[in-house]
C-alpha positions as CSV (number, residue, x, y, z in Angstrom):
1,X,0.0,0.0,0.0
2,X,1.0,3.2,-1.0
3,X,1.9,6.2,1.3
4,X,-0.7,8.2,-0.2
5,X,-3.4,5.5,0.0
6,X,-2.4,5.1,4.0
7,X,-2.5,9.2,4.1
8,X,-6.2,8.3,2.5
9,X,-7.3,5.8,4.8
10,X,-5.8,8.1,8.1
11,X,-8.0,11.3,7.0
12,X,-10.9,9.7,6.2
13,X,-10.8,7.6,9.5
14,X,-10.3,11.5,11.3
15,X,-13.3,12.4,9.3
16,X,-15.8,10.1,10.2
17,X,-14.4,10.3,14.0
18,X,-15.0,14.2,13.7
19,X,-18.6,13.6,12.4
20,X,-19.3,11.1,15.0
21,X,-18.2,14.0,17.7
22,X,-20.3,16.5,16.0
23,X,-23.4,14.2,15.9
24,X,-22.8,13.4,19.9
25,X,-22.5,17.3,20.1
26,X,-25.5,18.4,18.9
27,X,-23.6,20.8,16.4
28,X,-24.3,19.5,12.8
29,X,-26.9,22.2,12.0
30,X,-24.6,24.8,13.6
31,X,-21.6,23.3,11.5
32,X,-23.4,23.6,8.4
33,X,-24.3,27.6,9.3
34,X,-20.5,27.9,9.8
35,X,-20.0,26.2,6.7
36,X,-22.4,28.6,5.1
37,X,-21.6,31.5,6.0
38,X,-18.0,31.1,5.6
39,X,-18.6,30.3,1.0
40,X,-19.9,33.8,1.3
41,X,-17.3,35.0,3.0
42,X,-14.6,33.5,0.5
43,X,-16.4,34.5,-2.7
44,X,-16.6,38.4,-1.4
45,X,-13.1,38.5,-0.4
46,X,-11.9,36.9,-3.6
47,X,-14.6,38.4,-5.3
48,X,-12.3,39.9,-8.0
49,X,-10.6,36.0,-8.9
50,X,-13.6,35.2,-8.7
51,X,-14.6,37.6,-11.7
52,X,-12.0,36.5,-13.9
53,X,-12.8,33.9,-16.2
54,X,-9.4,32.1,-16.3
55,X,-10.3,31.2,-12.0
56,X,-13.9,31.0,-11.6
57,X,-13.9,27.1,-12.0
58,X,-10.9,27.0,-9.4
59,X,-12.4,29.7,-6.8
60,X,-15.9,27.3,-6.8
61,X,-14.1,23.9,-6.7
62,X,-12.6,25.0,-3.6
63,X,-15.5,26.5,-2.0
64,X,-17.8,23.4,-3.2
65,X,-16.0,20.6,-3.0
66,X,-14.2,21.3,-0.1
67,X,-15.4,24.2,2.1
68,X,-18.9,24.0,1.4
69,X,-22.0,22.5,3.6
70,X,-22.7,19.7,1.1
71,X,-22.7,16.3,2.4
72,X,-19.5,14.4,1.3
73,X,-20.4,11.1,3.1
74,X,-21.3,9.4,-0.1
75,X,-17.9,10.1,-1.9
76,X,-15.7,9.6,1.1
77,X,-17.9,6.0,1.4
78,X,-16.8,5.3,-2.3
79,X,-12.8,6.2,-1.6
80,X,-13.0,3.5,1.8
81,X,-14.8,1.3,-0.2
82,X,-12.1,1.1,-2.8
83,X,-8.7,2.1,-1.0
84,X,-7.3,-1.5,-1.5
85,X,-7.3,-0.9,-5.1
86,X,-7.0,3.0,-6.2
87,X,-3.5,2.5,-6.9
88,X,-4.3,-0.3,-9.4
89,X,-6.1,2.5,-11.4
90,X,-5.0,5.9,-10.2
91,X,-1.8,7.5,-10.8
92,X,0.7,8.1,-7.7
93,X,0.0,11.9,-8.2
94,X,-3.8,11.8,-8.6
95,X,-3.7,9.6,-5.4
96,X,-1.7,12.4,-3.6
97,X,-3.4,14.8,-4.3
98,X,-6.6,13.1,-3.1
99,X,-5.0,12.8,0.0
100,X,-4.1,16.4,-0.1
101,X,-7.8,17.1,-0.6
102,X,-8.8,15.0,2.7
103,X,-6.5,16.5,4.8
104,X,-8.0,19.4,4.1
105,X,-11.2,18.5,4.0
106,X,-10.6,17.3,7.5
107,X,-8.4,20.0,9.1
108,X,-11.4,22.5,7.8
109,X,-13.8,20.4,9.3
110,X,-12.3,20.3,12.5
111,X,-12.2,24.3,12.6
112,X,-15.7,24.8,12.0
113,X,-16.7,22.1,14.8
114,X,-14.7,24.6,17.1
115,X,-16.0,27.4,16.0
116,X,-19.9,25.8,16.0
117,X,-19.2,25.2,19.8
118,X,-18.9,28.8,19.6
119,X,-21.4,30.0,17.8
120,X,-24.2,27.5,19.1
121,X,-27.0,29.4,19.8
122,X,-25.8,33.1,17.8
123,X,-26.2,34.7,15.0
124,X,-23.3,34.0,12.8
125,X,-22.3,37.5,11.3
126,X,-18.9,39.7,11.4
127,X,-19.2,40.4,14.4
128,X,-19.7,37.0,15.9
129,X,-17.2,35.2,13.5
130,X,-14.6,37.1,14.7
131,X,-14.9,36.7,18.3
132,X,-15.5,32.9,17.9
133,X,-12.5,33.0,15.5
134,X,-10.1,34.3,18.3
135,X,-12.4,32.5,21.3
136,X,-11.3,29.3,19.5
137,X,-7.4,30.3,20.2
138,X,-6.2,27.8,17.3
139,X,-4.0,30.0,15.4
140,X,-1.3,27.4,14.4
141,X,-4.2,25.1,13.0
142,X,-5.3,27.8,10.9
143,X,-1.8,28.5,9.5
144,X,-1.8,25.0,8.5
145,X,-5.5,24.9,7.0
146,X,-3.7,28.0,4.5
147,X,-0.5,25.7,4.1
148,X,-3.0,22.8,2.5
149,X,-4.6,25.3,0.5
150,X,-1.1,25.7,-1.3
151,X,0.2,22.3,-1.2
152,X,-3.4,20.9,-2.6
153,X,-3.0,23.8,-5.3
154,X,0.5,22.2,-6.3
155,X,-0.7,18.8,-6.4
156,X,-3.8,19.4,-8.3
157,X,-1.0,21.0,-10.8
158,X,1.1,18.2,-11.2
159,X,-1.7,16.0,-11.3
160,X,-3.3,18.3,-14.6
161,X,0.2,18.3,-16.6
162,X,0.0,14.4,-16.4
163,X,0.1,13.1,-20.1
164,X,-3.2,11.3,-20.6
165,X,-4.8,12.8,-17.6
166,X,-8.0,13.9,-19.5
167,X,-8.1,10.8,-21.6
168,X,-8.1,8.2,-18.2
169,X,-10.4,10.3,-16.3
170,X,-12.9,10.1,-19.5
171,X,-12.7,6.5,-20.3
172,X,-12.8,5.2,-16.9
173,X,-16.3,7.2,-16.3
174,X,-18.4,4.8,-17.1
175,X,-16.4,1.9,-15.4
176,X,-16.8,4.1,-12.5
177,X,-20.5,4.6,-12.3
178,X,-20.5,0.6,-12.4
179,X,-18.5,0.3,-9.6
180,X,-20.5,2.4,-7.8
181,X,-17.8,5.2,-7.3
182,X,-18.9,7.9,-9.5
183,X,-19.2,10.5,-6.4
184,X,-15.6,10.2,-6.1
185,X,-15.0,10.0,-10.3
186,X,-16.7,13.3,-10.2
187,X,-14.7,14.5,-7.6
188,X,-11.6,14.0,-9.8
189,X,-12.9,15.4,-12.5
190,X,-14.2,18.6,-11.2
191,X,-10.8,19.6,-9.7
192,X,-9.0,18.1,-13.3
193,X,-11.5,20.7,-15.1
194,X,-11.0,23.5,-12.5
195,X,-6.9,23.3,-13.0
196,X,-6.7,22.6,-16.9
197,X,-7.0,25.8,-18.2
198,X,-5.2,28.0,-15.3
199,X,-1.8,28.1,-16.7
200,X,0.6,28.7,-14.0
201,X,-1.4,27.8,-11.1
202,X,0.7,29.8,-8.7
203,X,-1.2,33.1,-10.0
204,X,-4.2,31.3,-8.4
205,X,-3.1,29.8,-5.2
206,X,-0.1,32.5,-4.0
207,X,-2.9,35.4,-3.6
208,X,-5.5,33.2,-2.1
209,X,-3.5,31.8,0.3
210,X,-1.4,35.4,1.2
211,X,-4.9,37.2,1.5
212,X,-6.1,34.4,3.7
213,X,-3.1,34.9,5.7
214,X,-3.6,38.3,6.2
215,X,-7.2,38.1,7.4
216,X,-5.7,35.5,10.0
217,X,-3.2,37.7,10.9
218,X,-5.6,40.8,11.5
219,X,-8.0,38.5,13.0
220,X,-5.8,37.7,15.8
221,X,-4.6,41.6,16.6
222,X,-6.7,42.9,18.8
223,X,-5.2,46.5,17.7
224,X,-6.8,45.5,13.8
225,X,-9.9,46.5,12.5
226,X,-12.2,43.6,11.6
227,X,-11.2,42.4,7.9
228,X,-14.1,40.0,7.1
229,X,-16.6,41.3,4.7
230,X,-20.5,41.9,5.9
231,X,-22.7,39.2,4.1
């Protein structure tokens, strides 16, 4: 078994504990608000990317497949389902940066459960986010959730430049729906169409990731004015 395919197995095993904690909790609802609120928060502060042809695909593949309150259960249930085998029919690179994906995945999740502890019972607004933000005194996490976004940006990269990429990903469609792992086929394929057409995918990633780091940053001086946008 690969190292990727054990990274696989590890964060979806942290995923479904993290579920299983949020459904003991009482917080899934409230997670989900988090979950909410945060897309519109990312599509007005990227708002201009956002505008520009060339990263729209990437800005929403991000935001849906990733950040978003949609339920992923049923595509993380195909990837345990077939972890024995992916490497038999995904490249090493594809298979990293699925792994890349559901440490992210993860790590995000596990922000927005502490900040739904938070938040339980409020109105989630500017206001309140950024209290709950700093209440949740995980600063270092945070700095790592941005450091995913970079390295899952790089691997989706390498993963897109891969000779036949396009070709594989079409022709095994159908072998996929009869294996009952489309969810996670069209998982692939979503972040393969979001990348193709970027270029240089540093001119998308580097000023995500240093504008998220600055609204960290300003989020956790108390001397700063609040940088999240009203939505």
């Amino acid at each position: 078994m690969s190292e990727s395919t054990k990274q696989i197995i590890r964060h979806l095993h942290g995923m479904i504990t993290m579920q299983e904690i949020a459904e003991k909790s009482n917080l899934v609802d409230t997670i989900k608000a988090v979950q909410t609120w945060q897309c519109k928060r990312l599509l007005a502060s990227h708002q201009q990317m956002y505008q520009q042809k060339r990263f729209k695909p990437a800005v929403e593949f991000f935001i849906d497949e990733l950040y978003g309150p949609n339920d992923f259960s049923q595509r993380d249930q195909d990837i345990a389902r077939i972890v024995p085998k992916m490497s038999k029919f995904l490249p090493e690179k594809a298979l990293q940066s699925l792994a890349s994906a559901l440490h992210l995945n993860t790590l995000s999740f596990e922000l927005d459960f502490d900040l739904a502890r938070q938040l339980a019972g409020s109105e989630i607004n500017r206001a309140s986010y950024a209290k709950a933000y700093v209440d949740c005194d995980n600063l270092a996490t945070r700095q790592q959730q941005i450091d995913y976004i970079h390295t899952l940006g790089s691997d989706l990269a390498d993963v897109v430049k891969m000779k036949g990429i396009a070709s594989l990903l079409f022709i095994s469609r159908k072998p996929a729906k009869i294996a009952g792992v489309l969810a996670l086929h069209e998982f692939l394929e979503k972040g393969f169409k979001a990348f193709k057409n970027l270029g240089n995918v540093q001119d998308f990633i580097l000023p995500i990731v240093e504008k998220e780091r600055i609204i960290m940053l300003q989020l956790a001086d108390p001397n700063s004015p609040n940088p999240l946008p009203d939505v």
